[in-house]
C-alpha positions as semicolon CSV with decimal commas, in nm:
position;residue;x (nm);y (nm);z (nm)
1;X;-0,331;-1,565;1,209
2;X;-0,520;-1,318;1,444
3;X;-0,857;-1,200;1,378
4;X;-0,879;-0,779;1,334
5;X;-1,104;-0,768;1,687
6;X;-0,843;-1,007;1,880
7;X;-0,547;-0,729;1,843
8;X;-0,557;-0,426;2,012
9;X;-0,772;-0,277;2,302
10;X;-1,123;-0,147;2,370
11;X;-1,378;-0,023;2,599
12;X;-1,648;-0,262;2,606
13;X;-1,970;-0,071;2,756
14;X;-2,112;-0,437;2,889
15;X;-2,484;-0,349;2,872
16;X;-2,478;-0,188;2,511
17;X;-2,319;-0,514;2,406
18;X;-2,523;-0,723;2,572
19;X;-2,870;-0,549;2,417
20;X;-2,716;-0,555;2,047
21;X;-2,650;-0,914;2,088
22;X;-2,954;-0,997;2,224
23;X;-3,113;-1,083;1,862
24;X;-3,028;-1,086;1,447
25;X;-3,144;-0,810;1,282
26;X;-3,340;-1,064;1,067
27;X;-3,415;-1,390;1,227
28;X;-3,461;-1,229;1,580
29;X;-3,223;-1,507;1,721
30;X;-2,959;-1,401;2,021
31;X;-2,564;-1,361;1,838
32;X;-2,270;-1,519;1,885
33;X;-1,916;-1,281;1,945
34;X;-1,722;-1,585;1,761
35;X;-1,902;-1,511;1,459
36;X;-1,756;-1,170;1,439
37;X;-1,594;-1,122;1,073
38;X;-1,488;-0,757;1,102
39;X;-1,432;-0,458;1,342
40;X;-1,371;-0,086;1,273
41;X;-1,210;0,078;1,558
42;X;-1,328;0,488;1,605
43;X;-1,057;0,554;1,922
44;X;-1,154;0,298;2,198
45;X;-1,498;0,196;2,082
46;X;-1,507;-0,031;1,766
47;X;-1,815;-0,157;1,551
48;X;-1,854;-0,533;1,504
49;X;-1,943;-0,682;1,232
50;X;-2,113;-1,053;1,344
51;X;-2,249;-1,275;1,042
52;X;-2,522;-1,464;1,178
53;X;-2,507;-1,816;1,095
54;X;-2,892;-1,933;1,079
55;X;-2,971;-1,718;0,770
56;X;-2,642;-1,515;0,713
57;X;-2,731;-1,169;0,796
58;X;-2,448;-0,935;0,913
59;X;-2,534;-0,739;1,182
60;X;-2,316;-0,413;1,307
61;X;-2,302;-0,413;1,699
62;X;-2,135;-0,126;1,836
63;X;-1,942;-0,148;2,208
64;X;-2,055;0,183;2,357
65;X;-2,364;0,426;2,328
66;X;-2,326;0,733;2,061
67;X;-2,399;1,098;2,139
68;X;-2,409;1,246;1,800
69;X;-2,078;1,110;1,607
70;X;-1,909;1,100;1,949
71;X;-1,924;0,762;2,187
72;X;-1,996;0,836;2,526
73;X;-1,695;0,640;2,677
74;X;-1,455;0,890;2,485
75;X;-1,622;1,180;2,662
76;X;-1,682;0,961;2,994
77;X;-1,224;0,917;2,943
78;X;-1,198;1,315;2,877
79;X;-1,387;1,432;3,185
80;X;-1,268;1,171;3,413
């Protein structure tokens, strides 16, 4: 059975996801992508949702930068 992140595609903005995994929003210890549980795609950016497993916190990590409601990759696509 595939996991919700494994199907489909995204743009992955490689710093931004490297900074929001550097540590757990509670235990300040660097993540793990395997221990992603859920993902909510907005177009080609998507939200993960990684359960930590030293003290169980669930931390949202997002793939790209925001600009308002709007992720900059979607307007970096538009413009070219």
């Amino acid at each position: 059975m595939l996991v919700g992140y494994k199907i489909g595609r995204r743009v992955v903005e490689l710093d931004t996801l490297t900074e929001s995994l550097l540590a757990c929003s509670a235990c300040q210890v660097p993540m793990n992508l395997l221990n992603t549980v859920e993902s909510r795609d907005f177009g080609l950016a998507c939200v993960l949702d990684i359960q930590f497993s030293n003290c169980g916190a669930v931390n949202n990590v997002a793939t790209g930068r925001k600009h308002g409601r709007v992720y900059d990759m979607i307007t970096k696509l538009a413009f070219g």
